[in-house]
Every structure is written in C-alpha cells, then in structure tokens.
N, C-alpha and C positions, 0 to 999 in steps of 0.2 A: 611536535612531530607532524612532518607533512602529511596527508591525506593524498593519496596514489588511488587514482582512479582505476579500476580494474573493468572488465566489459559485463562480468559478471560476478553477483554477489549472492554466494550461498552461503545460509545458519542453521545450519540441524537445530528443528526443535525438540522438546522436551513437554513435560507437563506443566510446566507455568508460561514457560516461552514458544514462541510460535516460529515457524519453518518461514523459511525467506529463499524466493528464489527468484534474484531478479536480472535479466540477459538483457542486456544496452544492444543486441544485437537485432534480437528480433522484436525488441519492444515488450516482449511478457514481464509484465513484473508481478510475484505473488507473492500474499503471505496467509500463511494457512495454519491455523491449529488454537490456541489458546495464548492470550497475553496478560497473563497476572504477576508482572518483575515486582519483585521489592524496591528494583533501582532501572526503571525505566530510560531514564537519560543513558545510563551505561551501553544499553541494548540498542536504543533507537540512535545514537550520535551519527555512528559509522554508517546507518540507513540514511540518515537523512544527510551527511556527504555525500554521497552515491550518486542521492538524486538529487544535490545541487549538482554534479557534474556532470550528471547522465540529462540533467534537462537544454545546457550546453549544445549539446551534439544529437539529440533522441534520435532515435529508430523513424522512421518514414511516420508507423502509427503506433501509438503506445495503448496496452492496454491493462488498468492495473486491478489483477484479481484480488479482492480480497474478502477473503473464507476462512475470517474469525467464526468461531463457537462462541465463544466469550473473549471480552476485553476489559479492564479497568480501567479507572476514569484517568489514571495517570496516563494511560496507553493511547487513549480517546485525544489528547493534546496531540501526541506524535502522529497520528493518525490525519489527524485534520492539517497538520506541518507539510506531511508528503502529500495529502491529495492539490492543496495550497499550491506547491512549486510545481504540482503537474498541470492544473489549472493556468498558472502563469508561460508554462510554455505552450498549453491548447490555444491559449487567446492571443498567443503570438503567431501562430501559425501549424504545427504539427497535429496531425489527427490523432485524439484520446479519448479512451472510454474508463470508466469504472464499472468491473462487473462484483456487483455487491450478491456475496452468497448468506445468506441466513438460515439458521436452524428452529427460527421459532418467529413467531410474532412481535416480539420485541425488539429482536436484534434485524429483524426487517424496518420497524418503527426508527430504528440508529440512522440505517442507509438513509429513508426515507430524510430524516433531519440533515444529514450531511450533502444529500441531493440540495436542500434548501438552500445550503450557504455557496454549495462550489456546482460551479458551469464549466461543468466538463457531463455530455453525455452518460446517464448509470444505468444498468441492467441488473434486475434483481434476478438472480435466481435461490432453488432449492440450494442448500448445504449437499445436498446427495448428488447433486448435479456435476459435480466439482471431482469429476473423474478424469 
C-alpha cells in the first residue's frame, strides 16, 4: 500500500500511546503524553512516513514539541528516527527547533543526550509549560 501524504497527521492518544499532532502547514509538529506500545513499529511507521514526506516540502520553520512523560526504550529508536530526518533537512536549509518538555530530572537528562547526538537547535522546558 502506498503511503499518501496528508498536510496533517493526527492520533488520539491513550494510556500507553501518546497524542500526535503534526500540521506540514505551519510547521508544529507534537507528540505528547506517554509511549509504552507493545508493538512500537506499528505506531511509529506511518509517523515516520509523514515525516519522510513532510521533510520534502516543510513549513518555512519546523518546530518539533515533544512532551513525553515517559517513553520506552523501543520508543527511544523511533524517537531519535524522526529527530534524524528533521536534522537532515535543518542542515539543508529549513529553520528547526526541538522543544524538549520534561517532568522530572531524568527525562530532562534523555533531551539533554539527544541534544548530544542531533544539531538541530533544543529548548527544554517544564512538562507544565506545555499548555
């Protein structure tokens, strides 16, 4: 089955699955709430077609919120997949940030290591911020 790119991709989340709200239009891409899948690849495929195709064409500036509480370690691969192909089109040219929201010292410590590896601009903020 072909992959149809749409301008925006929304996933009601749940209490293992996290909320996804990402608009090719104005560049907001979020995902917010908790990711503990049993079957990760299921959840993340059709994300991370999106944004091979939404890095194609982006928004003027992309900016991608993301306001996990928690995530597992399968979730952490898909995770670093998408910052990955937002990073390859910031060093092509497009303006992008990451704003990393955390609820604790730890999950600030995650940003802090993904900041490490990807150059794309990060802003940490509070979890409570994320109104």
């Amino acid at each position: 089955m072909d992959y149809i790119y749409n301008d925006v991709l929304q996933i009601e989340g749940n209490t293992s699955r996290p909320s996804v709200i990402f608009n090719g239009s104005t560049g907001q891409l979020r995902i917010m709430g908790r990711s503990i899948l049993e079957n990760s690849i299921r959840f993340y495929e059709p994300i991370i077609k999106w944004i091979d195709e939404y890095v194609k064409h982006p928004a003027e500036k992309t900016d991608f919120h993301m306001a996990l509480e928690y995530f597992n370690t399968s979730t952490s691969k898909y995770l670093l997949q998408i910052m990955q192909q937002l990073e390859t089109m910031y060093l092509a040219g497009p303006d992008a940030s990451i704003v990393w929201y955390y609820s604790d010292e730890d999950m600030k410590d995650l940003g802090v290591d993904y900041q490490q590896i990807i150059r794309i601009p990060f802003e940490f903020r509070a979890l409570e911020d994320n109104k």
